[in-house]
MINU-239491 format. One record per residue (C-alpha): x, y, z; residue in one letter. Coordinates in nm, 2 decimals. Example, Ala and Ser with C-alpha at 12.3 -4.5 7.8 and 13.67 -1.06 7.14 Angstrom:
MINU-239491
<x: 1.23; y: -0.45; z: 0.78; code: a>
<x: 1.37; y: -0.11; z: 0.71; code: s>
***
This chain:
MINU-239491
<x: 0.00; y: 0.00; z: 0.00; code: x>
<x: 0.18; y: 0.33; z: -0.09; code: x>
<x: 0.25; y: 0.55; z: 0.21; code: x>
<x: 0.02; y: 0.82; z: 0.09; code: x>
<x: -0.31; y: 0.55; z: 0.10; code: x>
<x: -0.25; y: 0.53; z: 0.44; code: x>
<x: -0.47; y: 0.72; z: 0.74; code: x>
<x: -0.54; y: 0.73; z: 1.08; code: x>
<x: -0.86; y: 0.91; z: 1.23; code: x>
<x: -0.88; y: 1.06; z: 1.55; code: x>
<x: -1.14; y: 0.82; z: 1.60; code: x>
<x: -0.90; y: 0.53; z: 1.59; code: x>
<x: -0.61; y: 0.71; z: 1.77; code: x>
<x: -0.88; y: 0.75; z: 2.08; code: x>
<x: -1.01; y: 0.37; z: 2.05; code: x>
<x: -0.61; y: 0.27; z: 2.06; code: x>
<x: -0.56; y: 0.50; z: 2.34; code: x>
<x: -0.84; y: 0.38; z: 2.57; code: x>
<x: -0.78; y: 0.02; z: 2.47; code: x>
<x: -0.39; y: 0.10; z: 2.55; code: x>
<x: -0.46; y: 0.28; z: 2.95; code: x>
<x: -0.69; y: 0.02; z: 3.00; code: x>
<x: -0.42; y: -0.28; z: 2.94; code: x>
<x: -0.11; y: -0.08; z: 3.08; code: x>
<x: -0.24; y: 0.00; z: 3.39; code: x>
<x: -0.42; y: -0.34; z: 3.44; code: x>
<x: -0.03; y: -0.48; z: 3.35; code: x>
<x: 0.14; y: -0.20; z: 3.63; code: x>
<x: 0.25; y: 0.04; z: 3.36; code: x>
<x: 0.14; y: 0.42; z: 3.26; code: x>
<x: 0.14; y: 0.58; z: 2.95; code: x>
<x: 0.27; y: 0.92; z: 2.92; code: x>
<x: 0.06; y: 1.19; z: 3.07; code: x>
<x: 0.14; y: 1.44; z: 2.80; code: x>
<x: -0.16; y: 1.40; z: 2.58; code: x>
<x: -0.04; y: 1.53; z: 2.30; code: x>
<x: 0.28; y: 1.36; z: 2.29; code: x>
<x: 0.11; y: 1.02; z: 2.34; code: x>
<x: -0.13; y: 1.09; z: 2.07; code: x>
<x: 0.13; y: 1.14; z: 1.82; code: x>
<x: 0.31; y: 0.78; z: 1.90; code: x>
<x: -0.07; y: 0.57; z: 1.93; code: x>
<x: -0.10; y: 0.76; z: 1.54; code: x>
<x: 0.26; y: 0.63; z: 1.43; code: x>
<x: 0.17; y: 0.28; z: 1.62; code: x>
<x: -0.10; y: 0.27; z: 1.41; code: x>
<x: 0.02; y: 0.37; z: 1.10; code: x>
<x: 0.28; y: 0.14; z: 1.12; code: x>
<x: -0.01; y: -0.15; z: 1.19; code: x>
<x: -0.15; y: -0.02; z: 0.83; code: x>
<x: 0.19; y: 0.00; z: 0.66; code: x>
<x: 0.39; y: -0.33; z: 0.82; code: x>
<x: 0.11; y: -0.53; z: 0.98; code: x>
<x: 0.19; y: -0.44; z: 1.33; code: x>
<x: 0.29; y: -0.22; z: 1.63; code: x>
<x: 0.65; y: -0.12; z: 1.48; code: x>
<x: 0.81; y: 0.16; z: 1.70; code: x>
<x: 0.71; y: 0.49; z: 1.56; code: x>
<x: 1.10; y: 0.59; z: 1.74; code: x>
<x: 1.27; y: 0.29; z: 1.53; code: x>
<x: 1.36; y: 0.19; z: 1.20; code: x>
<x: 1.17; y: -0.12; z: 1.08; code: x>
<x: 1.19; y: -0.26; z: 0.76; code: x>
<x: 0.81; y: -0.47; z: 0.77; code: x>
<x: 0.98; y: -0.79; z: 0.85; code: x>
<x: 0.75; y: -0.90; z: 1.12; code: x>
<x: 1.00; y: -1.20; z: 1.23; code: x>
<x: 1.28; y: -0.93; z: 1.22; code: x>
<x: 1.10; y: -0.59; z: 1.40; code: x>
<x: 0.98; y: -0.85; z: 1.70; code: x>
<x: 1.18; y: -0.69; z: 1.93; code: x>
<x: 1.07; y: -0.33; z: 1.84; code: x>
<x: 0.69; y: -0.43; z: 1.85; code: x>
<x: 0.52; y: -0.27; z: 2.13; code: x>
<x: 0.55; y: -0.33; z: 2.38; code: x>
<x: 0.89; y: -0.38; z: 2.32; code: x>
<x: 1.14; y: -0.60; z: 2.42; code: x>
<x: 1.34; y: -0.31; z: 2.60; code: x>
<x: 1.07; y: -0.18; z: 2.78; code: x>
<x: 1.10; y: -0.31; z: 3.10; code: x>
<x: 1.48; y: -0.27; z: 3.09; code: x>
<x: 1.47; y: 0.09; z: 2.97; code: x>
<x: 1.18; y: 0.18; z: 3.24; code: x>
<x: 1.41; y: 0.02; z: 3.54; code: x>
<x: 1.73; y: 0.26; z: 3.42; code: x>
<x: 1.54; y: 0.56; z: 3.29; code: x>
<x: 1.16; y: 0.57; z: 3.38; code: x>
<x: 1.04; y: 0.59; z: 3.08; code: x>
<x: 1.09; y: 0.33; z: 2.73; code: x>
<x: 1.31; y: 0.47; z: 2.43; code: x>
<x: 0.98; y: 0.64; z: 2.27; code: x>
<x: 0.86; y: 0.78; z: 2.63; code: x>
<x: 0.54; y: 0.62; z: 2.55; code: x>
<x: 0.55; y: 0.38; z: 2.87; code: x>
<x: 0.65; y: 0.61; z: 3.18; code: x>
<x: 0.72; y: 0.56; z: 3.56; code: x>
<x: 0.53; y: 0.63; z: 3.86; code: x>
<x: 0.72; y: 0.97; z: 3.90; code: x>
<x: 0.69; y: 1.05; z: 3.61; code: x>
<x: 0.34; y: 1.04; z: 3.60; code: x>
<x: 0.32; y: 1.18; z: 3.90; code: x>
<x: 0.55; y: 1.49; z: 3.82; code: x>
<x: 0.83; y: 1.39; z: 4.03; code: x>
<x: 1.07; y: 1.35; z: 3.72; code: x>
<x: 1.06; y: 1.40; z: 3.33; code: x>
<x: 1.12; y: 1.21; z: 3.07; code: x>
<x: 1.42; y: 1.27; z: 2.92; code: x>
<x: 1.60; y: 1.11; z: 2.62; code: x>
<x: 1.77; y: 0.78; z: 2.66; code: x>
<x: 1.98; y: 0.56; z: 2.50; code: x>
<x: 1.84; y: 0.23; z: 2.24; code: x>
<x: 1.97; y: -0.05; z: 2.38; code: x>
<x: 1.82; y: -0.23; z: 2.06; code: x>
<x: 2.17; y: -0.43; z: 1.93; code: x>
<x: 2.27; y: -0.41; z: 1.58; code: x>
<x: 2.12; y: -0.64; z: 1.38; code: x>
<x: 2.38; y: -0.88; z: 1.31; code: x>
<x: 2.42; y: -0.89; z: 1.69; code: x>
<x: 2.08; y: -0.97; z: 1.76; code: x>
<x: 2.08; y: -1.31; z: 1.52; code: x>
<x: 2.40; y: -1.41; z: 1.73; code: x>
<x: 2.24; y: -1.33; z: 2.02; code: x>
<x: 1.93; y: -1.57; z: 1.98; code: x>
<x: 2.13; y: -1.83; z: 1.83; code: x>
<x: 2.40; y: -1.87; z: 2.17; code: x>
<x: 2.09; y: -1.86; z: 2.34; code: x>
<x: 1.98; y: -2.19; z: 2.17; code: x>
<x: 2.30; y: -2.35; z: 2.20; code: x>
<x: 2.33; y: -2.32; z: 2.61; code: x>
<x: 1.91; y: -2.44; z: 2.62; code: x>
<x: 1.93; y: -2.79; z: 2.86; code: x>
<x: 1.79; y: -3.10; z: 2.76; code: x>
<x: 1.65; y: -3.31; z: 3.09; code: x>
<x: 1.32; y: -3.13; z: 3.14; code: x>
<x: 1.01; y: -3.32; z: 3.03; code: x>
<x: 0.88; y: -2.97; z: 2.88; code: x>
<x: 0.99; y: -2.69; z: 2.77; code: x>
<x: 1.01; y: -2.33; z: 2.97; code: x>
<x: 0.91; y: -2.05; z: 2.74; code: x>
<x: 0.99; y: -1.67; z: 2.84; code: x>
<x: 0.80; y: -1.33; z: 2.75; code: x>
<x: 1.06; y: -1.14; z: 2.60; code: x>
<x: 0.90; y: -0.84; z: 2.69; code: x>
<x: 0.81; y: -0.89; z: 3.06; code: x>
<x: 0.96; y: -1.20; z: 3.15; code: x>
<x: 0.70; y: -1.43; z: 3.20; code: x>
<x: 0.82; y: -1.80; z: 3.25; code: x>
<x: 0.60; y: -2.08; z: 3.18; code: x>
<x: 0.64; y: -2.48; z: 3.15; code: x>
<x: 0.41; y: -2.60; z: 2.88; code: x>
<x: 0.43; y: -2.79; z: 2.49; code: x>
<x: 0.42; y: -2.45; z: 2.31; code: x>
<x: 0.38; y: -2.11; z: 2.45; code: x>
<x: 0.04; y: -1.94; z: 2.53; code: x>
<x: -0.18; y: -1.77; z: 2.27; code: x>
<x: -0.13; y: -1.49; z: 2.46; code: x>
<x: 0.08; y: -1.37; z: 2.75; code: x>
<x: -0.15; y: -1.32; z: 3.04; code: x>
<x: 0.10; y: -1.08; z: 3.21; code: x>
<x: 0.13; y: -0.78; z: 2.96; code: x>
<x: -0.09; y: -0.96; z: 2.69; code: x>
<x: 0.18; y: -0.98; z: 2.40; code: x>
<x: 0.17; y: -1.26; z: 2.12; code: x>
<x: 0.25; y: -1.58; z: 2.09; code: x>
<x: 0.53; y: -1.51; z: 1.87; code: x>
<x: 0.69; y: -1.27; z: 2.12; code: x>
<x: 0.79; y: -1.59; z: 2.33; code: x>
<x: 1.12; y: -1.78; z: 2.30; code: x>
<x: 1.23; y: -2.10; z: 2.44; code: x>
<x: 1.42; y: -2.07; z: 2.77; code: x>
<x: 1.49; y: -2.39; z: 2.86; code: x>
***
C-alpha cells in the first residue's frame, strides 16, 4: 500500500488509546501523561499497523519484517529494561510512577536495541546453552519475563498480553 493511501482518524487514535490505559495500567505500567505527545506515537503505532502489519516503534527503524521488528513491536522487548534505568521506554510512550506523578521527566535515553547482526547471534548462543532433561519446555516473554512450562507457549501472555510469537524458548 503506498504511504500516501495510508490514514489514521482521530477516532482510531482514541479507541487505541483507551484500549492501550486500560491494558497498561491493568499490567502496572502508565502511559505518558502528555496528551499530545502520546497521541502522536498511538498515530505512528498505528500507522505502522496499516503499513507493516503491526505495532513497529514509531522511534525505530523497521523494515516490515514481522520476524525481524519482533523486538521493536510494542510493547517492546526493551521496555522493561529501559523503564528500570530511565523511567520511561526509548519512545517515552510507557512512563514511571514519578513520572506520571511529576516527580521527574522524561528525558531522552539511550536504544539498547543491538545491531542487527548482533541480535541473530544473540538468539542463536541462546539456543545453543538451552538444557535438555526437562520433560517440557520453559518459554519466556521477552517483553516482561513471564516464564511458563508447557508444549508450546500461550496464545497470549496473560502478564502484559503480547503474542505468541513474542515468546522464546528458555529452557
Amino acid at each position: 500500500m503506498p504511504e500516501e493511501d495510508i490514514n489514521v482518524s482521530d477516532e482510531e487514535v482514541d479507541i487505541a488509546i483507551q484500549k492501550l490505559i486500560k491494558d497498561t495500567e491493568a499490567g502496572g505500567y502508565h502511559l505518558n501523561p502528555d496528551e499530545e505527545f502520546t497521541r502522536d506515537l498511538v498515530f505512528g503505532l498505528l500507522y505502522n499497523e496499516k503499513r507493516y502489519g503491526h505495532w513497529a516503534c514509531p522511534c525505530r527503524l523497521s523494515n516490515g519484517d514481522k520476524e525481524e521488528d519482533l523486538d521493536i513491536i510494542c510493547p517492546c522487548d526493551y521496555r522493561d529494561p529501559d523503564l528500570a534505568e530511565f523511567g520511561a521506554c526509548y519512545c517515552a510512550l510507557y512512563v514511571s510512577d514519578d513520572i506520571v506523578s511529576g516527580k521527574e521527566k522524561a528525558r531522552p535515553i539511550p536504544d539498547r536495541r543491538p545491531e542487527r547482526e548482533s541480535r541473530s547471534q544473540f538468539h542463536a548462543s541462546e539456543e545453543a546453552v538451552l538444557p535438555t532433561s526437562l520433560s517440557l519446555p520453559v518459554w519466556r516473554c521477552r517483553v516482561c519475563g513471564y516464564l511458563c512450562a508447557r508444549e508450546e507457549p500461550p496464545a497470549k501472555c496473560p502478564i502484559c498480553k503480547v503474542g505468541k510469537e513474542r515468546f522464546e524458548r528458555f529452557m
